[in-house]
TIGU-501376 format. One record per residue (C-alpha): residue number from 1; residue in one letter; y, x, z. Coordinates in steps of 0.001 Angstrom, whole numbers, plus 500000, padded with zeros to 6 digits. Layout:
<r><resi>NUM</resi><resn>A</resn><y>Y</y><x>X</x><z>Z</z></r>
...
This chain:
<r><resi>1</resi><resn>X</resn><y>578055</y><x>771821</x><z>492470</z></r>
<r><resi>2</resi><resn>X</resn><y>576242</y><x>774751</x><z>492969</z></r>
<r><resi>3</resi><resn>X</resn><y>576248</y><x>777324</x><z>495986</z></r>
<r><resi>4</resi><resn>X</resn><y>575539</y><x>780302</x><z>496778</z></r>
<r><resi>5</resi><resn>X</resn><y>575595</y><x>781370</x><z>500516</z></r>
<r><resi>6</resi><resn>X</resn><y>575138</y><x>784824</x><z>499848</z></r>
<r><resi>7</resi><resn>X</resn><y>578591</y><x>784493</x><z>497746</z></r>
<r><resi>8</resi><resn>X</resn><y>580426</y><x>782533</x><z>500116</z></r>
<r><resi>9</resi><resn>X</resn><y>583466</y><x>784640</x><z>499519</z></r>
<r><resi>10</resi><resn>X</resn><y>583642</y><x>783640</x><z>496034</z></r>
<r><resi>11</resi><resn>X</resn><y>584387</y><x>779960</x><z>497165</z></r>
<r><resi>12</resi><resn>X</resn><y>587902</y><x>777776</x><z>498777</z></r>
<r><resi>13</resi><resn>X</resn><y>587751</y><x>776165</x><z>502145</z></r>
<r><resi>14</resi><resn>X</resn><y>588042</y><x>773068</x><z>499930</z></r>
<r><resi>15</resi><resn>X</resn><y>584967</y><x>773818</x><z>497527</z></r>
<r><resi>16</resi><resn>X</resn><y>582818</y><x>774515</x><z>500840</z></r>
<r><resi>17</resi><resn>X</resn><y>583328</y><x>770954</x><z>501838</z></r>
<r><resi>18</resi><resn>X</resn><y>583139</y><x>769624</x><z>498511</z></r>
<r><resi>19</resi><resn>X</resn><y>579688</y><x>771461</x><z>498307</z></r>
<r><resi>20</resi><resn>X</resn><y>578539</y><x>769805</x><z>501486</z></r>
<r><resi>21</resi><resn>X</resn><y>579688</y><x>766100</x><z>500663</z></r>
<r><resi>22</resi><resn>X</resn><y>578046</y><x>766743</x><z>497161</z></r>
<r><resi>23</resi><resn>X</resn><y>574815</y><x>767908</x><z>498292</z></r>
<r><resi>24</resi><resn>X</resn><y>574816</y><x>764673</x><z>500948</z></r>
<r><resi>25</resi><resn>X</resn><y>575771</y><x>762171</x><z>497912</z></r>
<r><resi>26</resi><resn>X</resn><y>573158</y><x>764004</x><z>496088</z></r>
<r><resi>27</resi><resn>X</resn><y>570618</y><x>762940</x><z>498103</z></r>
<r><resi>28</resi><resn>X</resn><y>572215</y><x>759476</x><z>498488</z></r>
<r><resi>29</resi><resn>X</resn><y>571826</y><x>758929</x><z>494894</z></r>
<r><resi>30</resi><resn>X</resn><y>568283</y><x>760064</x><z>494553</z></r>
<r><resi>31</resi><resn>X</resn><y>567103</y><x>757671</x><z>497138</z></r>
<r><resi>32</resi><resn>X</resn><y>569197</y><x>754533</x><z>496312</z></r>
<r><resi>33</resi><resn>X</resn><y>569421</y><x>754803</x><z>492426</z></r>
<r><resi>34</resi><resn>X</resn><y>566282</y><x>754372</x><z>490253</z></r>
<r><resi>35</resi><resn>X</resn><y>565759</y><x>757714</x><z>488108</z></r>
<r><resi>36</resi><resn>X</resn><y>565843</y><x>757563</x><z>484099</z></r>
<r><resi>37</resi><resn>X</resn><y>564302</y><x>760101</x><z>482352</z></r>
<r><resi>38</resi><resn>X</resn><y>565783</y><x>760632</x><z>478219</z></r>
<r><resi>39</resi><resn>X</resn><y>563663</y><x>759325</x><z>475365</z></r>
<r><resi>40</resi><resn>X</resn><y>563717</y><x>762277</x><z>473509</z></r>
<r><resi>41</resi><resn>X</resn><y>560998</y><x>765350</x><z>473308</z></r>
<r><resi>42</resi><resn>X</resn><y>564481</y><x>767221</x><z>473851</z></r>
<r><resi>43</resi><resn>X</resn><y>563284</y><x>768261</x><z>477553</z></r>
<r><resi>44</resi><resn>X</resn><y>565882</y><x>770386</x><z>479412</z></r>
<r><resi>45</resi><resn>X</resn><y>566277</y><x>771636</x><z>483418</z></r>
<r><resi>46</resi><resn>X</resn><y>569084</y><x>769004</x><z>483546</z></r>
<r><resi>47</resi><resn>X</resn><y>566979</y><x>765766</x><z>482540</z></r>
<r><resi>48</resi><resn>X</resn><y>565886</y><x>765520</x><z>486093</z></r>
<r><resi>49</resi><resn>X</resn><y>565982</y><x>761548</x><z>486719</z></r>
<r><resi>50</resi><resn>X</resn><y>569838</y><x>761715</x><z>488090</z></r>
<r><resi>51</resi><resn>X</resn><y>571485</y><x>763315</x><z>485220</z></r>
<r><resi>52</resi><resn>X</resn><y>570627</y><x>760828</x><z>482561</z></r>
<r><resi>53</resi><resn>X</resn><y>571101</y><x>757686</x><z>485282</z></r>
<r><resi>54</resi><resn>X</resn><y>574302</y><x>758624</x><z>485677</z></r>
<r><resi>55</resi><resn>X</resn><y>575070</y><x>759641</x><z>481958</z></r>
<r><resi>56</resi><resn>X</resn><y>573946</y><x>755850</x><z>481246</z></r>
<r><resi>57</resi><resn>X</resn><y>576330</y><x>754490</x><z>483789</z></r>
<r><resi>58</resi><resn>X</resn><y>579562</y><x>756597</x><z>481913</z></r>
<r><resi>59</resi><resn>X</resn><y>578912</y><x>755004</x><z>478999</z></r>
<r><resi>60</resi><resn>X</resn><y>579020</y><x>751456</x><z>480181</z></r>
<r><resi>61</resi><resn>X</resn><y>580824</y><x>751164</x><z>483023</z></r>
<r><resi>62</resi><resn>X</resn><y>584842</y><x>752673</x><z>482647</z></r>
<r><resi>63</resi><resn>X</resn><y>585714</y><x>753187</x><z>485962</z></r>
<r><resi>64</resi><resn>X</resn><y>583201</y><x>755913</x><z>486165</z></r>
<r><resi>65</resi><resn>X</resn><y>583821</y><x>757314</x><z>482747</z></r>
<r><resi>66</resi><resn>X</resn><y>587778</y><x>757815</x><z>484100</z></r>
<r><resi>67</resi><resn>X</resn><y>586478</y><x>759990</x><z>486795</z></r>
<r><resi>68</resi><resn>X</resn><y>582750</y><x>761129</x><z>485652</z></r>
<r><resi>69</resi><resn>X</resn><y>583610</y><x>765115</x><z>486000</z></r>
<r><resi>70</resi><resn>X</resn><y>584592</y><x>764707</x><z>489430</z></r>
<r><resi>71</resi><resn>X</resn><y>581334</y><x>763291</x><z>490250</z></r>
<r><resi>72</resi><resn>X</resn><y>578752</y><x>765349</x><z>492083</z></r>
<r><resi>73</resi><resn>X</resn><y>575444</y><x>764432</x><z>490017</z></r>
<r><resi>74</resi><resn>X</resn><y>577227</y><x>765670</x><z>486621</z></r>
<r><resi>75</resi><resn>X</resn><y>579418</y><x>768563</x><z>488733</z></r>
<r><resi>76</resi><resn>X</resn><y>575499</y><x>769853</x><z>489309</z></r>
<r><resi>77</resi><resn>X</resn><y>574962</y><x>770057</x><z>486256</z></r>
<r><resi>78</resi><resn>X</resn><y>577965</y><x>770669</x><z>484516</z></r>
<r><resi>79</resi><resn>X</resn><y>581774</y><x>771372</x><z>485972</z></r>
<r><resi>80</resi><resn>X</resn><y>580415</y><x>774020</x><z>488445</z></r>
<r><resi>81</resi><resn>X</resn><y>582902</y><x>776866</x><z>488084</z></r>
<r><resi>82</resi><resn>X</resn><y>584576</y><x>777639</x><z>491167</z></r>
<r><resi>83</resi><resn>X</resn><y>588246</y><x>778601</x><z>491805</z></r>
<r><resi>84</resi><resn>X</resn><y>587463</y><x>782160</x><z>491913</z></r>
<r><resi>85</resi><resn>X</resn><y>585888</y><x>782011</x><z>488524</z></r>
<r><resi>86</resi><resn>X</resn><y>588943</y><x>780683</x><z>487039</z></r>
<r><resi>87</resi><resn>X</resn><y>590899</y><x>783381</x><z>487911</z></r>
<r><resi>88</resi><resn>X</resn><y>588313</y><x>785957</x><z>486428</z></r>
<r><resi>89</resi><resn>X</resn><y>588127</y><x>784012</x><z>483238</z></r>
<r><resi>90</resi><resn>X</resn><y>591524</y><x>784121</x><z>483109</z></r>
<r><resi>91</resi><resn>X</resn><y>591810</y><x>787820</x><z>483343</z></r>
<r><resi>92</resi><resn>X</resn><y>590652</y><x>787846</x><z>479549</z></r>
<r><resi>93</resi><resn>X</resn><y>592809</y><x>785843</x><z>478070</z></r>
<r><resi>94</resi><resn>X</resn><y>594836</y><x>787382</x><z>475677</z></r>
<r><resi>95</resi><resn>X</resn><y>598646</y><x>787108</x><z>476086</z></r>
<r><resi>96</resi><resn>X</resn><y>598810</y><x>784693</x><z>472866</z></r>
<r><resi>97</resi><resn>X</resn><y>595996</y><x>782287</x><z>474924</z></r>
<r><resi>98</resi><resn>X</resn><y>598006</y><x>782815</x><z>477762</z></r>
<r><resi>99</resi><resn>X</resn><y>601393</y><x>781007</x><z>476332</z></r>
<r><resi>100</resi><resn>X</resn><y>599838</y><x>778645</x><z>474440</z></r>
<r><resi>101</resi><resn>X</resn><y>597942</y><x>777004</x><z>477373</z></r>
<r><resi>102</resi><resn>X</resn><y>599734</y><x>774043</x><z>477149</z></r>
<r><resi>103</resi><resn>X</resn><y>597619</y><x>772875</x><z>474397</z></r>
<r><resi>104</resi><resn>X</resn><y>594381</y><x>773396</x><z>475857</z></r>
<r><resi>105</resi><resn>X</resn><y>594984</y><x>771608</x><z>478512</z></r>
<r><resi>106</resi><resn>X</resn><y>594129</y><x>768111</x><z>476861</z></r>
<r><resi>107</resi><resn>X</resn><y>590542</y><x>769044</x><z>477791</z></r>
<r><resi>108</resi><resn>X</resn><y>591221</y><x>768171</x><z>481462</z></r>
<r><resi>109</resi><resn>X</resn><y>592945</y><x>764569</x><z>480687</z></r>
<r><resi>110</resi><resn>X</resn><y>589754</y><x>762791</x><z>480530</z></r>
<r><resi>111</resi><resn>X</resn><y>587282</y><x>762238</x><z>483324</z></r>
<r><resi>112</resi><resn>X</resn><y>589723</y><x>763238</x><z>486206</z></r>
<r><resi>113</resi><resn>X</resn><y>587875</y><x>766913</x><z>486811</z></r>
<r><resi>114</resi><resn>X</resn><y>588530</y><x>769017</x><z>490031</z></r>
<r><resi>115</resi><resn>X</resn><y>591744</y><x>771380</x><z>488955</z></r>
<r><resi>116</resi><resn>X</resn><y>592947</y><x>774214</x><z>490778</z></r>
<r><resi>117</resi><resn>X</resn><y>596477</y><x>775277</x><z>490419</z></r>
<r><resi>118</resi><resn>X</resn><y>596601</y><x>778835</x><z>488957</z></r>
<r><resi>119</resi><resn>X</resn><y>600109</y><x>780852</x><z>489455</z></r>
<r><resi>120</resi><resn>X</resn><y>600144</y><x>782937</x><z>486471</z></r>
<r><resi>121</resi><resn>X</resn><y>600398</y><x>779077</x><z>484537</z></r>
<r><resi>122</resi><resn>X</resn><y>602163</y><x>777371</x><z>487182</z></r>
<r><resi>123</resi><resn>X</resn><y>599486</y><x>774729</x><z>486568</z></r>
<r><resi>124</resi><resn>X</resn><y>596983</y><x>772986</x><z>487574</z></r>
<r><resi>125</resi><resn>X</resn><y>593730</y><x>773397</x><z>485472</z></r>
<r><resi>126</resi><resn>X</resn><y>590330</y><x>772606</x><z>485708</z></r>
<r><resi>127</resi><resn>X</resn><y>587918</y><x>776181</x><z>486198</z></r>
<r><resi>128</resi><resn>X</resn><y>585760</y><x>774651</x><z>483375</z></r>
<r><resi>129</resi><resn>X</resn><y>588744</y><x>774288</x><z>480579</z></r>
<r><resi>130</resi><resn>X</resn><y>588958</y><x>778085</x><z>481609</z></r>
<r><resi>131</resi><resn>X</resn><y>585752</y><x>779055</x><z>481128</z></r>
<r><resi>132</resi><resn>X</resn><y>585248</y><x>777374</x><z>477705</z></r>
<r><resi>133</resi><resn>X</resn><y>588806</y><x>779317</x><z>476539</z></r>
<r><resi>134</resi><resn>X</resn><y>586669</y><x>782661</x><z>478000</z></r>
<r><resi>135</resi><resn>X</resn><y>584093</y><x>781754</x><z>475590</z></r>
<r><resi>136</resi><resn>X</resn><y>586363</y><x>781227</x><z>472366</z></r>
<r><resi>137</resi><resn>X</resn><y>588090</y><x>784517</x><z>473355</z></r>
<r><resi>138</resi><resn>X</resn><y>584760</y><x>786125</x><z>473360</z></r>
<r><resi>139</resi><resn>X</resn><y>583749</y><x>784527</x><z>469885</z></r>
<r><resi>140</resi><resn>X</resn><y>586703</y><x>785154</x><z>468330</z></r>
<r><resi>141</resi><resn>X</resn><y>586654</y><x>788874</x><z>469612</z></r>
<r><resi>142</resi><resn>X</resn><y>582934</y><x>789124</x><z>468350</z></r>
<r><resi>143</resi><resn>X</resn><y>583166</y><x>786400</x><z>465022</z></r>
<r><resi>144</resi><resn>X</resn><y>586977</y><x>785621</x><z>464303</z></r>
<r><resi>145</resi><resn>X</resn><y>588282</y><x>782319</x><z>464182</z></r>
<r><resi>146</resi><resn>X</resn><y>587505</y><x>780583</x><z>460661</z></r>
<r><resi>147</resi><resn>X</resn><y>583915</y><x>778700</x><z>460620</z></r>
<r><resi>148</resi><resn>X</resn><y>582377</y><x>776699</x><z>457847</z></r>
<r><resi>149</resi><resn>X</resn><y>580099</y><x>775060</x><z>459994</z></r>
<r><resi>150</resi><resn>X</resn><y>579694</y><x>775521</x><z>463853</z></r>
<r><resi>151</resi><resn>X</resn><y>576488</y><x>774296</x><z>465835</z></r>
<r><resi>152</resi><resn>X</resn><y>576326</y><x>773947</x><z>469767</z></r>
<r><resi>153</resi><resn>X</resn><y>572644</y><x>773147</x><z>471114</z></r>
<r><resi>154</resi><resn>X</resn><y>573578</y><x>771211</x><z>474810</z></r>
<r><resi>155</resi><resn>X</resn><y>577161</y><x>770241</x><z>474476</z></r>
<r><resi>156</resi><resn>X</resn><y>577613</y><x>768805</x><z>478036</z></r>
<r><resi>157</resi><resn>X</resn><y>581150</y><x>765887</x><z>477114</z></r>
<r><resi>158</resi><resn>X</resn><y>581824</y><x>768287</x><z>473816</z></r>
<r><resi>159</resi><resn>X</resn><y>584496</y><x>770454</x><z>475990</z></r>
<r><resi>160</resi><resn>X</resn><y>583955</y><x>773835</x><z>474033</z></r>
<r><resi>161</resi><resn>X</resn><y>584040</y><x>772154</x><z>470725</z></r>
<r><resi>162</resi><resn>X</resn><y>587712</y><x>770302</x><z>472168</z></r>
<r><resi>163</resi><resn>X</resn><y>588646</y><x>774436</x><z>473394</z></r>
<r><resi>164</resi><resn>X</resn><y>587580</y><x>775916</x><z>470132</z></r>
<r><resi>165</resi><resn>X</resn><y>588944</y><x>772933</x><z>467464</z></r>
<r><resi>166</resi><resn>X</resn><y>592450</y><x>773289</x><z>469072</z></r>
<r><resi>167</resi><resn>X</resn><y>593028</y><x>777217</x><z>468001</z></r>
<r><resi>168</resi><resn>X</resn><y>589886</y><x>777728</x><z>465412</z></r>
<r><resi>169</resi><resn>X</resn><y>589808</y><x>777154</x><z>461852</z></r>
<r><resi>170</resi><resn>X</resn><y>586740</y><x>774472</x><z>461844</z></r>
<r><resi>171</resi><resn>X</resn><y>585360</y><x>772396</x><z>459098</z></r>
<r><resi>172</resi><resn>X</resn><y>582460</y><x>771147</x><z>460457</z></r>
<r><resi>173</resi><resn>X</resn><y>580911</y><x>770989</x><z>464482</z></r>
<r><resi>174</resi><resn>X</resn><y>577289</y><x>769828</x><z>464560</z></r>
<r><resi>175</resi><resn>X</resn><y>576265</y><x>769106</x><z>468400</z></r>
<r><resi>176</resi><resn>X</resn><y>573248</y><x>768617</x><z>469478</z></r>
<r><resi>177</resi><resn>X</resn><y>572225</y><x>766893</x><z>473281</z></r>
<r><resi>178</resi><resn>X</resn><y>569772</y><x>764399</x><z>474500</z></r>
<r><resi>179</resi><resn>X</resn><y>570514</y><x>761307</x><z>472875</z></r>
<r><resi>180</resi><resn>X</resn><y>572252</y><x>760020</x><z>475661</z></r>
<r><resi>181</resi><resn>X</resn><y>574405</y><x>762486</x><z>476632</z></r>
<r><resi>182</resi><resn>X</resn><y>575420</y><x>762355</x><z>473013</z></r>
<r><resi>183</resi><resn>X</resn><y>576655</y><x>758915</x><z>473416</z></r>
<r><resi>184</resi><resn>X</resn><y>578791</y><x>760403</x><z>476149</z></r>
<r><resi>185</resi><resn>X</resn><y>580144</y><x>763163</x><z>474085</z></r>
<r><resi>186</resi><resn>X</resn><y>581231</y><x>760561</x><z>471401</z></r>
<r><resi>187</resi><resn>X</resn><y>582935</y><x>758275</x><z>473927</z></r>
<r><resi>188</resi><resn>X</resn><y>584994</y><x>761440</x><z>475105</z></r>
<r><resi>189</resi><resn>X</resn><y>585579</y><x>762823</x><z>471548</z></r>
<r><resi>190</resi><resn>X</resn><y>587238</y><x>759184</x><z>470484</z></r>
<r><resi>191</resi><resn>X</resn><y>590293</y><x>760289</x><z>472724</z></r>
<r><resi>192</resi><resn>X</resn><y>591054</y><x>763112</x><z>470986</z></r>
<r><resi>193</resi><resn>X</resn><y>592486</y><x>763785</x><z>467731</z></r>
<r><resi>194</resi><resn>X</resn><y>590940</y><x>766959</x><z>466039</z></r>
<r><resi>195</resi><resn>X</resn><y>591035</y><x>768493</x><z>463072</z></r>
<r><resi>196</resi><resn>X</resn><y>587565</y><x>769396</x><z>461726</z></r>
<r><resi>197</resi><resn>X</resn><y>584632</y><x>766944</x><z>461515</z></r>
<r><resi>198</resi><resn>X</resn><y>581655</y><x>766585</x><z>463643</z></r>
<r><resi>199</resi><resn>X</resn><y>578578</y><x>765125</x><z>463870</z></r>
<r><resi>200</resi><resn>X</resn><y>575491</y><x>764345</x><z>465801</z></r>
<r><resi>201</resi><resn>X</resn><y>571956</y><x>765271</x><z>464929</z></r>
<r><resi>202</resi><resn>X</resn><y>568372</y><x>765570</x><z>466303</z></r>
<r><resi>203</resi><resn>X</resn><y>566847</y><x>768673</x><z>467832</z></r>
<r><resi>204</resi><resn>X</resn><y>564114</y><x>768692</x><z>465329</z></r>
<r><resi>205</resi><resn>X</resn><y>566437</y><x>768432</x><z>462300</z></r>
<r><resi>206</resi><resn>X</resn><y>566324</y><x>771695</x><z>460244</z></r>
<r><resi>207</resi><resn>X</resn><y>569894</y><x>773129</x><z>458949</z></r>
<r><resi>208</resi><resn>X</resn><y>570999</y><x>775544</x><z>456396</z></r>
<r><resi>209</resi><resn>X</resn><y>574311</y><x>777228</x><z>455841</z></r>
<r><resi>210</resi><resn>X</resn><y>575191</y><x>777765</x><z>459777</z></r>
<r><resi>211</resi><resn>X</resn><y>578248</y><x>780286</x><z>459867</z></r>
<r><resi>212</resi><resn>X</resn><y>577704</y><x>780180</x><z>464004</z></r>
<r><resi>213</resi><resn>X</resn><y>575640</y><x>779015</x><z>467029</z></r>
<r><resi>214</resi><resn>X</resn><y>577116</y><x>778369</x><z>469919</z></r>
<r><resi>215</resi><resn>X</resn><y>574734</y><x>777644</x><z>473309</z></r>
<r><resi>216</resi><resn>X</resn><y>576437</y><x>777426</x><z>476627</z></r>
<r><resi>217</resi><resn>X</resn><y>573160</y><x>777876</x><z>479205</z></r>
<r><resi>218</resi><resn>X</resn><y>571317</y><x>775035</x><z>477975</z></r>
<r><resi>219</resi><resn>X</resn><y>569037</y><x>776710</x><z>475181</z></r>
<r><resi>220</resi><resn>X</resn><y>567630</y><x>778903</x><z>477961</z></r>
<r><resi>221</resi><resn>X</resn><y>567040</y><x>775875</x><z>480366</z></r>
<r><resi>222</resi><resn>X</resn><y>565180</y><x>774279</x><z>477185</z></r>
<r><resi>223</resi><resn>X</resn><y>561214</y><x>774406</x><z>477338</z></r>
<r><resi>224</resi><resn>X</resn><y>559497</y><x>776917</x><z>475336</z></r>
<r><resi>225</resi><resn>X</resn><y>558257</y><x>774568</x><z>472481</z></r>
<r><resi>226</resi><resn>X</resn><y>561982</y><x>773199</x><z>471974</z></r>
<r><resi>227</resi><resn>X</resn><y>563427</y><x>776837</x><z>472239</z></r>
<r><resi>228</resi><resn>X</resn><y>560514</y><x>777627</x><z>469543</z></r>
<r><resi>229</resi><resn>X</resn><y>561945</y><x>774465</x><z>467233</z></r>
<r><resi>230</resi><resn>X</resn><y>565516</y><x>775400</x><z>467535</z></r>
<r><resi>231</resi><resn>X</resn><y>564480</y><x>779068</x><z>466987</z></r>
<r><resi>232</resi><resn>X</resn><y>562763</y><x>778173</x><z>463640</z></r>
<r><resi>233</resi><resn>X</resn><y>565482</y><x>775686</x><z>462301</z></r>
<r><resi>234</resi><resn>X</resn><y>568625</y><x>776073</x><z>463707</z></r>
<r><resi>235</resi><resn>X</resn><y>568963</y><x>779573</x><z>465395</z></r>
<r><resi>236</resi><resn>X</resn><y>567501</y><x>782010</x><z>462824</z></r>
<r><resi>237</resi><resn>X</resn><y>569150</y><x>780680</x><z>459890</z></r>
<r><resi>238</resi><resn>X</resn><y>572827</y><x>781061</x><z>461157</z></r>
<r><resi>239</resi><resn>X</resn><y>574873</y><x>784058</x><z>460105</z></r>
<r><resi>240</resi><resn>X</resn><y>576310</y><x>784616</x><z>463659</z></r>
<r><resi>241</resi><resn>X</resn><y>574915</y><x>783730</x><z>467533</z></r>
<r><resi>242</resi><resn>X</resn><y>576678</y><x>783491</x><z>471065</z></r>
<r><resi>243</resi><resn>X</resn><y>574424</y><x>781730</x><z>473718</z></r>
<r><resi>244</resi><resn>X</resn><y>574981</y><x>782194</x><z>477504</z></r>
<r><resi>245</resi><resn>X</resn><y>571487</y><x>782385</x><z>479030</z></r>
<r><resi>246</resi><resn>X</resn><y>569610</y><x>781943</x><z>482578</z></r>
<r><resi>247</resi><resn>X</resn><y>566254</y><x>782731</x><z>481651</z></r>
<r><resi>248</resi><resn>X</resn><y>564092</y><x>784846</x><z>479852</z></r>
<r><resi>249</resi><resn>X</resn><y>564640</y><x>788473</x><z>481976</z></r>
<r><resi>250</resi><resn>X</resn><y>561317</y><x>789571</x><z>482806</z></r>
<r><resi>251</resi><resn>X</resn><y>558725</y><x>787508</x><z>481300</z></r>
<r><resi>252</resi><resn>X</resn><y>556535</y><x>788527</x><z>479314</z></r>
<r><resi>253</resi><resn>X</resn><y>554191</y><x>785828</x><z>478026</z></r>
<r><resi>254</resi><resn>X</resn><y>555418</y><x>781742</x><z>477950</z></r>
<r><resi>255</resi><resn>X</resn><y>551767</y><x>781048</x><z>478799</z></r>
<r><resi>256</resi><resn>X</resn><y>551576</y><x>783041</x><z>481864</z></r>
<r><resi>257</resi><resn>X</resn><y>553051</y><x>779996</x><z>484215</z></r>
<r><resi>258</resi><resn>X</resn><y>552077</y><x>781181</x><z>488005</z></r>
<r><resi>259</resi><resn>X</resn><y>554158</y><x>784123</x><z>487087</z></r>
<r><resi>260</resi><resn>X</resn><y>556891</y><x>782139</x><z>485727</z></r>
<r><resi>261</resi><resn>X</resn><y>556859</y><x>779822</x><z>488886</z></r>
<r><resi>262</resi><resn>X</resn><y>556527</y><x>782956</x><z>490908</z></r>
<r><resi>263</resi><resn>X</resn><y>560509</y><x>783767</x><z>488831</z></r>
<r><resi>264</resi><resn>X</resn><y>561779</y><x>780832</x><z>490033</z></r>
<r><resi>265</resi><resn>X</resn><y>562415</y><x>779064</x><z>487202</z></r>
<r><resi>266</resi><resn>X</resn><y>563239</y><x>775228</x><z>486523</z></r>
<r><resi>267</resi><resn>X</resn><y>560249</y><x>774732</x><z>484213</z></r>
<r><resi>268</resi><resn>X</resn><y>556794</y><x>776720</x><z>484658</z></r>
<r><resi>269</resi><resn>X</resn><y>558346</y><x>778772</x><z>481585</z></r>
<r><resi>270</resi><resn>X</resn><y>560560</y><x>779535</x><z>479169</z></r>
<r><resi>271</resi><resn>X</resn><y>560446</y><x>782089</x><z>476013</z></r>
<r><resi>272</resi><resn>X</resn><y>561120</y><x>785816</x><z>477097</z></r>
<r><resi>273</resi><resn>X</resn><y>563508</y><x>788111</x><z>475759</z></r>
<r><resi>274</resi><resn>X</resn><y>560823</y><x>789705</x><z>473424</z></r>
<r><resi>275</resi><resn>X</resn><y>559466</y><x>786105</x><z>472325</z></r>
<r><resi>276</resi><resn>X</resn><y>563409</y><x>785330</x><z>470847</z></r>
<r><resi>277</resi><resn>X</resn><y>563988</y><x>788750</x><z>469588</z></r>
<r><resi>278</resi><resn>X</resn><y>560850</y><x>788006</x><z>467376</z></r>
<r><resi>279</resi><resn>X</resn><y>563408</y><x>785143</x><z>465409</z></r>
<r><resi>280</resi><resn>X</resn><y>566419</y><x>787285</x><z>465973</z></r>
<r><resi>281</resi><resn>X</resn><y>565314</y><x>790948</x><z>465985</z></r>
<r><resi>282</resi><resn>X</resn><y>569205</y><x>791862</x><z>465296</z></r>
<r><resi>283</resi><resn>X</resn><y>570011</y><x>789989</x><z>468878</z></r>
<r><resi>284</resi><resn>X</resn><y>572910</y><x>792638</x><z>470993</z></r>
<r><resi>285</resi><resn>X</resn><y>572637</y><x>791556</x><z>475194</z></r>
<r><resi>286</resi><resn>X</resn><y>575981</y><x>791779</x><z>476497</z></r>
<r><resi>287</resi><resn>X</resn><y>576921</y><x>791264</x><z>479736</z></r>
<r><resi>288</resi><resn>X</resn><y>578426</y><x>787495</x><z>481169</z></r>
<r><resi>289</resi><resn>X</resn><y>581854</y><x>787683</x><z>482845</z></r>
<r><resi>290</resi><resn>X</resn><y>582315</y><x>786918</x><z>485070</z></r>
<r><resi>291</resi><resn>X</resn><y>578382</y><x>786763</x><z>486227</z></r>
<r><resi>292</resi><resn>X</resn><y>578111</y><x>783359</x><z>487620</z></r>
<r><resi>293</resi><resn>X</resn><y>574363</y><x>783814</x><z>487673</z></r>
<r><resi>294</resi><resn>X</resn><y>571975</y><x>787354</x><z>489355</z></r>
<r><resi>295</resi><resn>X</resn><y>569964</y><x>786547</x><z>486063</z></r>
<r><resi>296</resi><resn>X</resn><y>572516</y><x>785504</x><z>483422</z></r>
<r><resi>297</resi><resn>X</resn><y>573500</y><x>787469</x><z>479949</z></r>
<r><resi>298</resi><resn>X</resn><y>574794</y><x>786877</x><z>476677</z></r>
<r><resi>299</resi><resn>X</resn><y>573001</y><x>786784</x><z>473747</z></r>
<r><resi>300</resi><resn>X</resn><y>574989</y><x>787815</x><z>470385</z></r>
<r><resi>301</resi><resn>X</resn><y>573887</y><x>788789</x><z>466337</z></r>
């Protein structure tokens, strides 16, 4: 999980302890478990030696695949939202998303993830199921609802593609992950019965024919050669684009990395604004909403 003192309002009684046990099992973890870094060129923020360990240890071991969202190394990198969030996600909802919630909830039924119970449902639902319906309300408001052929570059256990197949009309879902973490996704996706296809492929695979492009943080945590390769193949050949970012604000060159440090960011660098407007000059930057980040937007065409 992560915190933000400076936002401490924005968190429960019970996520302030959570945070605290997480960030001492954390630490735990990184002393007692060997790290594992992914095979693949695919480089991301989130292959950090823990992540990946632990992805490994889903896959073949079931106890921790029953509860793996619950656990802190993947909550830090994924199932983050807070309580508070949830309710702001769930402010734009529309009243249709709102009654059907019942079917969106199969999301939550593997890997035992936190869940908050939210009075306007009378249920108990995980922040992250809401945040992934937020993002298909925003599609559909932007793109509609029928898609040929859907890619998502990072796909964390495949939860948006779960949100989105259970009200979109989807013929194919392409996902794209470290290798590992792709193992993961197709462990989770075997418990669900969906209606359109999907597939797996390689970040340096080159598609045609992409109705949409879906990127939930992780393009923007990418470095800037991989962000260059999916720019080339993947992201400037698809009709339509919706990628939640957490970098690129204020950079102005990818080669420039004391400045880039100087930012803060994960990697010495990552492309600009300017340096991805280049491959999709008709790019719109709307703003994320809730912000669950001082440097995070929305990328759209």
């Amino acid at each position: 999980m992560k915190f933000n003192f400076k936002k401490i309002n924005q968190y429960t009684l019970y996520e302030i302890f959570r945070y605290l046990y997480e960030k001492i099992y954390k630490k735990i973890y990184s002393i007692t478990t060997p790290k594992i870094y992914s095979d693949s060129q695919n480089i991301s923020e989130s292959d950090d030696g823990n992540y990946i360990s632990f992805v490994k240890k889903c896959t073949s071991n079931k106890k921790i695949f029953d509860n793996f969202k619950r656990n802190p190394i993947y909550r830090y990198v994924l199932e983050h939202s807070t309580y508070k969030h949830g309710l702001e996600y769930i402010k734009h909802l529309d009243l249709r998303t709102k009654n059907e919630i019942d079917k969106f909830l199969i999301n939550d039924k593997i890997g035992n993830p936190i869940k908050f119970h939210y009075k306007l449902f009378n249920k108990s639902i995980s922040p992250g199921t809401l945040r992934y319906l937020k993002v298909m309300k925003d599609i559909e408001k932007y793109f509609g609802n029928k898609f040929d052929n859907i890619v998502e570059i990072g796909c964390g256990y495949g939860g948006q593609y779960i949100i989105l197949d259970q009200s979109f009309n989807i013929i194919n879902y392409t996902l794209f992950d470290l290798p590992e973490v792709n193992t993961l996704i197709k462990k989770n996706l075997e418990n669900y019965s969906l209606k359109s296809k999907y597939e797996f492929n390689n970040f340096d695979v080159s598609l045609n024919k992409i109705d949409l492009v879906i990127s939930n943080y992780s393009f923007s945590e990418l470095q800037p050669n991989i962000q260059i390769n999916y720019l080339k193949n993947i992201i400037s050949k698809s009709l339509h684009g919706y990628m939640t970012m957490n970098s690129g604000l204020d950079v102005s060159n990818i080669l420039d990395k004391q400045k880039n440090k100087n930012l803060g960011c994960g990697f010495a660098n990552h492309l600009s604004l300017t340096e991805i407007r280049k491959y999709i000059p008709n790019c719109k930057v709307v703003e994320e909403i809730p912000l669950t980040g001082d440097r995070n937007y929305i990328i759209i065409w």
